[in-house]
C-alpha positions as CSV (number, residue, x, y, z in Angstrom):
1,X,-9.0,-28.3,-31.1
2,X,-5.2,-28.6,-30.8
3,X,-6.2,-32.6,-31.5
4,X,-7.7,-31.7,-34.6
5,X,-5.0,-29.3,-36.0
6,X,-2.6,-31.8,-35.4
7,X,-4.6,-34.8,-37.2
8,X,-4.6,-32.6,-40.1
9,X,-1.2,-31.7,-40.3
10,X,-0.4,-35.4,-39.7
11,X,1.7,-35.1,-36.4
12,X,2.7,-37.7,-35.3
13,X,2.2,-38.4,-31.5
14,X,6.0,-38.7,-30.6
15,X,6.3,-34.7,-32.2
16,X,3.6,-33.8,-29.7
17,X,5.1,-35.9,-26.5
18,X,8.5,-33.9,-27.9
19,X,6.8,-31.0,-27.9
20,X,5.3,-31.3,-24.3
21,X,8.5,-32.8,-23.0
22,X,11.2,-30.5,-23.4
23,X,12.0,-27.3,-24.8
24,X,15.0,-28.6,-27.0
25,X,12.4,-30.9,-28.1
26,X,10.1,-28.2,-29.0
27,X,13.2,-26.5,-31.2
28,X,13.3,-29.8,-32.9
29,X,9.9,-30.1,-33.3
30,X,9.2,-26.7,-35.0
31,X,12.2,-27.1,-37.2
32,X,10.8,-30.1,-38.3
33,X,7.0,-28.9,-39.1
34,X,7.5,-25.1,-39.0
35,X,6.0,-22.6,-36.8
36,X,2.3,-23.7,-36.7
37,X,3.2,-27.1,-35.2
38,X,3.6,-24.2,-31.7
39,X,1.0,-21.8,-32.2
40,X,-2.3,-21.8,-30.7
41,X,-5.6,-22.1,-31.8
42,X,-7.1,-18.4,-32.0
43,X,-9.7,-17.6,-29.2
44,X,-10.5,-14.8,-27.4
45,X,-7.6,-13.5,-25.1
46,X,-7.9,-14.0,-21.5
47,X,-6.7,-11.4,-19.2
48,X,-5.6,-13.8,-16.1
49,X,-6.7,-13.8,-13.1
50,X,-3.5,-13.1,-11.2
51,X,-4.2,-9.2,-12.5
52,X,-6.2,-8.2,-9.6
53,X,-4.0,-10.3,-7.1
54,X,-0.7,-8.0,-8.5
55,X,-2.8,-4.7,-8.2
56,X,-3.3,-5.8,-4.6
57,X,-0.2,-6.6,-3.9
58,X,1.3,-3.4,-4.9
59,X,-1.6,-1.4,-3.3
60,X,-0.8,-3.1,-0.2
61,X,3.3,-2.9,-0.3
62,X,2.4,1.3,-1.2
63,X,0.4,1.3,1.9
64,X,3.2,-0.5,3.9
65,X,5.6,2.1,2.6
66,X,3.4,5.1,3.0
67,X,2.6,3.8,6.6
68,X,6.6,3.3,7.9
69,X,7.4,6.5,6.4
70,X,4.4,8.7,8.6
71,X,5.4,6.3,11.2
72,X,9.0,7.2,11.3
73,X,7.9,11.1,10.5
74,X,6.4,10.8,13.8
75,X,8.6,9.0,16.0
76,X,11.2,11.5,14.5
77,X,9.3,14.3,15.5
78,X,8.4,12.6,19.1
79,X,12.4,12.1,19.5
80,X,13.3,15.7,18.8
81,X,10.9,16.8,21.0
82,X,12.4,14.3,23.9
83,X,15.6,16.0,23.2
84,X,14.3,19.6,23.3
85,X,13.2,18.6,26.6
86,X,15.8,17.1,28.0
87,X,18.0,20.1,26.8
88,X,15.9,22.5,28.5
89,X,16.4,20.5,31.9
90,X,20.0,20.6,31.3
91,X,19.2,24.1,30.6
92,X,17.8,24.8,34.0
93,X,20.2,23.1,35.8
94,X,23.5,24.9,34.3
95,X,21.7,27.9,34.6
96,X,20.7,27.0,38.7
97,X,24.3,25.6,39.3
98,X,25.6,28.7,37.9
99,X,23.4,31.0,39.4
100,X,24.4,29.3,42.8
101,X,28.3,30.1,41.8
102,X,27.6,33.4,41.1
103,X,26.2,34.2,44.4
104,X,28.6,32.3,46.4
105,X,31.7,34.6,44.6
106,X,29.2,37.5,45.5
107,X,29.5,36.6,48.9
């Protein structure tokens, strides 16, 4: 179709390589001819196919993200709970160690 549009117009075939060579070439071109030596035939719009591959790239990367965050909820929440722990054994200690002062100034 593009073939046809330009046989009418009477472009000639160094315009065209212009047009497909460069962009500057292009500028030239439509300066030359005008605007409709660039536009496209009209047809139905295409959505393209890389539509479906974006959606599923950001599902994926939200999934990612949703995953490290509950991941690092939980390791957060496994750490403090380590701590608590080991605090209460520090706890039990100080509180044996004192205990075991206490009854030796008793004494």
């Amino acid at each position: 179709m593009a073939q046809r549009n330009d046989a009418k117009l009477g472009t000639p075939r160094v315009v065209r390589s212009l047009l497909r060579a460069a962009p500057m070439g292009a500028v030239i071109a439509e300066r030359a001819l005008g605007s409709h030596a660039l536009s496209r035939p009209a047809g139905p719009v295409r959505v393209p196919r890389s539509t479906g591959l974006l959606v599923g790239m950001v599902w994926s990367s939200l999934t990612i993200a949703a995953l490290a965050y509950w991941d690092e909820r939980r390791e957060s929440a496994a750490a403090l709970e380590d701590f608590a722990q080991e605090q209460a054994t520090v706890a039990i200690a100080a509180s044996a160690a004192l205990a075991t002062l206490l009854e030796a100034t008793r004494r």
